[in-house]
C-alpha positions, 0 to 999 in steps of 0.5 A: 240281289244284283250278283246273287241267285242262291239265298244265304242267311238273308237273300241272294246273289248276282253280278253288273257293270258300267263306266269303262276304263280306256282299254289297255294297249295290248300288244301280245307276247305270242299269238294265241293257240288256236282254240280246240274244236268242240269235239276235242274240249276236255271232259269236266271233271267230276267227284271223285277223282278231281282234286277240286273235290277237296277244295282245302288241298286243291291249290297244292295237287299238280295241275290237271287241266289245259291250263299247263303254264300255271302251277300249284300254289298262289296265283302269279301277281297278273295273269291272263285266263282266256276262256274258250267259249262257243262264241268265240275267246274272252281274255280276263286280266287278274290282278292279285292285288285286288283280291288275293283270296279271288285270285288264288282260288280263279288260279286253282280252279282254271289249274283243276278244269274246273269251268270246262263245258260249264254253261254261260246260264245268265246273260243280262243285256245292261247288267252282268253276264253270270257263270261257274257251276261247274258241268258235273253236278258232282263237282258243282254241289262241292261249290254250293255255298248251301253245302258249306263244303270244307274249305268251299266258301273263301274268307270275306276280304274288304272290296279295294275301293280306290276312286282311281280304280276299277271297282265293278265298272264294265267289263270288270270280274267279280264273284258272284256272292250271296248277302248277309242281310243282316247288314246295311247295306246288305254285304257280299258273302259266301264266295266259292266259284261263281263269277260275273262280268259287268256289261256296264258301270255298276260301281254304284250298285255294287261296290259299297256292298263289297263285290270285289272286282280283281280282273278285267276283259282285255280281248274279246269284249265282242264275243260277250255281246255274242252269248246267248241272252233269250232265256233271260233270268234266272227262274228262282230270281224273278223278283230281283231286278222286276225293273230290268225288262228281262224274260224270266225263263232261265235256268233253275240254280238250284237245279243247275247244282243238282244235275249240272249241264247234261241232264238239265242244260243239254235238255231243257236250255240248248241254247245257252253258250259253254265254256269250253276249256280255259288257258292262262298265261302267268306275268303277261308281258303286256303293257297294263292298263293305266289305273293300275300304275298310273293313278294317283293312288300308286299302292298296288304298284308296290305290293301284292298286298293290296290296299294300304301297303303303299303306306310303307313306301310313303312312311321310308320316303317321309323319313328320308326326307326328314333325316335329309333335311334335319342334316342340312339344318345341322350343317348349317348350325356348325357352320354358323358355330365356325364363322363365328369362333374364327 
């Protein structure tokens, strides 16, 4: 389906995107580093070796990759990851409160290299933009959700649909799922590493099927419309979207998870985009986007919870307000009480 390549108990997954959200106004903290030349980009990690290869342990082993500002443990409440790419740095804005569990595993993957040198294998013009087997195959077979790899697939967590929020509008992040067909409508699960970014508002087609959008693009939207798109869709995934007028000429996923971005990529789809290597920096200080403080449903602004939280701030400010005016009313029955005595 839309977000999904690889078939679960029922079918497959994929990524998309439509109606933007005003840009945040960014002003940054600290200018960028100059991005590595690809000459110096990190070797991807491989199995054994990388903590990864034990996903139940991975967010506690200290940090192994490029990304040194962040450390062991759940990831900062927002986070900016920029994804050095050879089409230039894309910069996504996580938000935890979307989706903790997302969150967190983003966090230790980028800590461990684990996109490092891995290929932008599905560029849909009008959908998504797909990635995140990782370059090994010795890693990424850890991340197949068909291996059921201890610790590999994150728990289901509900999609915060909020009318005032971001759901899976353009230039969102989500993982990229299989579905459980066994739904109606189908449900996204099996997330481990894959993610997508929407190129248009998909809200409709994907939000009430439970992708969970947790960041946003916010520098580099251009250097998206740079990658590659000639080699179109996946070649196990012809038949997910025959409406779409893409080429069906891209990678196998299934070969992707077995020989990884040296043996297959490298040879027979030279002309896909990589990633590089990925830095973050933790609490950025730049304004945030108006959905997320400004909306009328404020409830992430209170908690890292996520949806529903809020309700405690409501509940203690009910409260107060009724034991404000419950001790006006006294007031005033005692005063009454007095007048009348004298």
């Amino acid at each position: 389906w839309e977000c999904s390549t690889r078939p679960t108990r029922g079918r497959r997954r994929r990524s998309v995107a439509r109606k933007a959200f005003p840009a945040p106004r960014m002003a940054p903290s600290a200018a960028p580093a100059a991005a590595l030349p690809r000459s110096q980009w990190p070797t991807p990690p491989s199995c054994p070796g990388s903590p990864l290869c034990d996903p139940a342990t991975a967010a506690d082993a200290a940090t192994t990759s490029t990304a040194t500002s962040l450390v062991p443990g759940r990831a900062p409440a927002t986070c900016d990851y920029v994804f050095h790419t050879t089409a230039g740095d894309v910069t996504f804005r996580a938000y935890r409160a979307l989706s903790p569990k997302g969150a967190d595993r983003l966090h230790t993957l980028v800590r461990h290299g684990y996109y490092d040198g891995s290929a932008l294998y599905r560029v849909l013009p009008g959908f998504v933009a797909q990635f995140g087997v990782a370059a090994h195959p010795s890693l990424a077979r850890v991340y197949d959700h068909r291996e059921d790899h201890p610790g590999a697939i994150l728990e289901d967590e509900p999609a915060i649909i909020n009318p005032d929020g971001p759901g899976n509008d353009k230039l969102w992040l989500s993982y990229s799922s299989a579905y459980d067909d066994t739904k109606s409508p189908p449900r996204a699960v099996n997330r481990t590493a894959e993610l997508f970014v929407n190129l248009v508002d998909n809200r409709e087609k994907l939000d009430e099927k439970g992708f969970a959008s947790f960041a946003r693009v916010v520098r580099g939207s251009e250097v998206i419309d740079k990658w590659f798109t000639g080699y179109g869709e996946m070649r196990e995934s012809c038949d997910l979207h025959p409406d779409g007028g893409w080429v069906c000429e891209g990678p196998s996923e299934t070969d992707l998870y077995a020989h990884g971005v040296e043996a297959y990529v490298d040879e027979h789809f030279p002309k896909l985009d990589r990633i590089g290597y990925v830095t973050a920096t933790p609490d950025p200080t730049d304004p945030d986007p108006g959905w997320y403080y400004g909306n009328s449903k404020h409830h992430f602004s209170w908690s890292e919870g996520g949806e529903g939280h809020g309700v405690l701030f409501y509940v203690i400010f009910s409260l107060t307000l009724l034991m404000f005016f419950l001790l006006i009313r006294r007031q005033k029955t005692v005063s009454s009480k007095e007048r009348r005595l004298s």
